[in-house]
C-alpha positions, 0 to 999 in steps of 0.5 A: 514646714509640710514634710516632704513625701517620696510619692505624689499626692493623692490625686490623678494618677495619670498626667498630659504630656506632648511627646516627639513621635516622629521627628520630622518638619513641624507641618508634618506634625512631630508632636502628639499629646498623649496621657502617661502615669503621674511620674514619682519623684526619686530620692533627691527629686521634686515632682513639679505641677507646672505652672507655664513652660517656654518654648525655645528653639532647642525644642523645635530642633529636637521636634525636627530631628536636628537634635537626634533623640536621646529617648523615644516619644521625648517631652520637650520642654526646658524652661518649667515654672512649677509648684512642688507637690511631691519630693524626694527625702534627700530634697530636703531644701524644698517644700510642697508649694515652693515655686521653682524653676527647671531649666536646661541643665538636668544633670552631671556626674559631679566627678569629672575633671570639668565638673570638679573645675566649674565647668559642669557644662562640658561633662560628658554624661550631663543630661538635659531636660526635654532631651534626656529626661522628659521636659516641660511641655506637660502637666506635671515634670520631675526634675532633680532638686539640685538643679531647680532654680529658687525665681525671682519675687514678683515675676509672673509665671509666664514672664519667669519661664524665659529666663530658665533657658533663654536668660541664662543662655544668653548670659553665658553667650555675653560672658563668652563674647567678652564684650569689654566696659563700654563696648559695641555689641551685634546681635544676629537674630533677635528672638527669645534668648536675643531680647533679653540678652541685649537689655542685660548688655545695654544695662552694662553700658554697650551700645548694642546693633542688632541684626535681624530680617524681621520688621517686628523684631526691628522695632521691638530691639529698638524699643529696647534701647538697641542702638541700630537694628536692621539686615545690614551690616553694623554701622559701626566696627564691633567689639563684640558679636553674639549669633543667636541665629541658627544660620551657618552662612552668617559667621563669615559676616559677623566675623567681618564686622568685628573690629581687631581682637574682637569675639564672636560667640555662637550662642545655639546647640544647632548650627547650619554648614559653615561656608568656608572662611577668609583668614585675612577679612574675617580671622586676622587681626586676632579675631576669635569665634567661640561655641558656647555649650549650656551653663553652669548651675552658677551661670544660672543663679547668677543670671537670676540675681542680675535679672531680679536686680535689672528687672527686664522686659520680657515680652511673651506670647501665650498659649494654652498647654494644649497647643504645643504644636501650634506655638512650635508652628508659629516660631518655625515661621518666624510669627513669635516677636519675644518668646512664646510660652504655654501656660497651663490650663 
């Protein structure tokens, strides 16, 4: 076992890194790449090389300013595959070479009255990579180790990255809908987190229709083995509903297609306005809108168990790490079917 070693390596002393300049519409050009000094690894943290990192709608959100900055010239960025080159003494549990995973959750106090009953992600001073604390869309990250992630064997690098964020969100938003043995499941918006989030349910027995504009998304659900998929209404009364979709104007419609005692959840950070609701059509008959807010360490390794058990498809788009701005570009238009990932270079 390589000792590990509090400062980097020898080797460069600087590292690339896109920053959030000006937080604004992604035509304008929010994101500059830029070079800062190699960052050094705390007492429990690992300096990680990065190896590929996903591009979620988290990070098009806080390049747009629909996340207010936590920190100026932010590096987005919250789904990192990297190798440990540098780690703190208390990391202990780690070796230079492992490959990790980094994802959302950053942080939490670990004496809260949430954290000290299974649910870290409601603590009030947790923190969050590419928000709090400079993410993935760089050379080089640190991260804590008590929140890495050991990934799956036998996974790629770019096919691992979306199961940091868009994985494990997406198995949260699932338990959250309370989707029963059995059941009909809808899903509105049908990205990254959406696809593979769909594969787990089918596995699980549902029949999942899922709801989407896009031609491309269409077919891709269908392949997948969704049971519909389209922009009309389901065909069938759902037991259960995940809206994935940062779309306000879409929870009185999914509401609507609950059957009685159905749940929604609302898998996303940002929302638009909501119009106001019906009691009757979409509320009674004890129906339930749910919000769900990041996930707990444990959300994430159990996803990753399910995951290396279930061995879902993941469907990737690549691009270099020098263009950034361009995969956040492409998914604001709607051109990534599956999940855009940068890969370093």
């Amino acid at each position: 076992m390589t000792a590990p070693t509090s400062k980097p390596p020898p080797g460069p002393v600087t590292t690339s890194a896109w920053v959030v300049e000006r937080p604004g519409p992604i035509g304008s050009g929010p994101l500059r790449l830029v070079e800062r000094a190699m960052p050094e690894p705390g007492p429990s943290e690992l300096l990680l090389r990065v190896h590929a990192c996903g591009v979620c709608r988290t990070d098009l959100h806080l390049a747009e300013g629909d996340l207010a900055p936590r920190r100026p010239h932010c590096t987005p960025g919250h789904e990192v595959v990297g190798e440990v080159v540098a780690a703190g003494a208390d990391a202990r549990d780690h070796r230079l070479g492992d490959r990790v995973g980094a994802a959302w959750l950053a942080g939490t106090c670990g004496r809260c009255r949430y954290c000290r009953t299974g649910r870290e992600n409601l603590c009030p001073e947790s923190r969050y990579t590419g928000w709090d604390i400079h993410g993935g869309f760089a050379g080089h990250v640190v991260a804590d180790a008590r929140y890495t992630y050991r990934l799956p064997e036998g996974w790629s690098d770019e096919d691992a990255a979306p199961l940091l964020c868009a994985g494990i969100i997406g198995y949260r938003a699932l338990q959250r809908a309370e989707l029963p043995q059995g059941g009909r499941l809808g899903i509105y918006g049908f990205g990254a987190s959406a696809h593979l989030t769909a594969q787990l349910a089918i596995a699980r027995g549902a029949d999942v229709h899922v709801v989407t504009r896009s031609p491309q998304a269409q077919r891709l659900a269908l392949e997948l083995g969704a049971a519909s998929a389209g922009f009309d209404a389901p065909p069938q009364p759902l037991d259960s509903a995940i809206l994935f979709a940062p779309a306000g104007a879409l929870v009185p419609t999914a509401l609507a297609a609950l059957d009685r005692g159905g749940t929604l959840a609302i898998a996303g950070i940002h929302l638009t306005a909501m119009p106001p609701l019906d009691y009757d059509r979409q509320l009674f008959q004890e129906r339930t809108v749910r919000s769900v807010t990041a996930n707990t360490r444990e959300d994430g390794r159990a996803f990753l168990a399910e995951a290396a058990r279930l061995r879902p498809t993941v469907r990737v788009t690549r691009y270099p790490m020098a263009r950034a701005d361009e995969a956040l570009a492409d998914l604001a238009a709607g051109r990534i079917t599956g999940v855009g990932v940068l890969v370093a270079q």
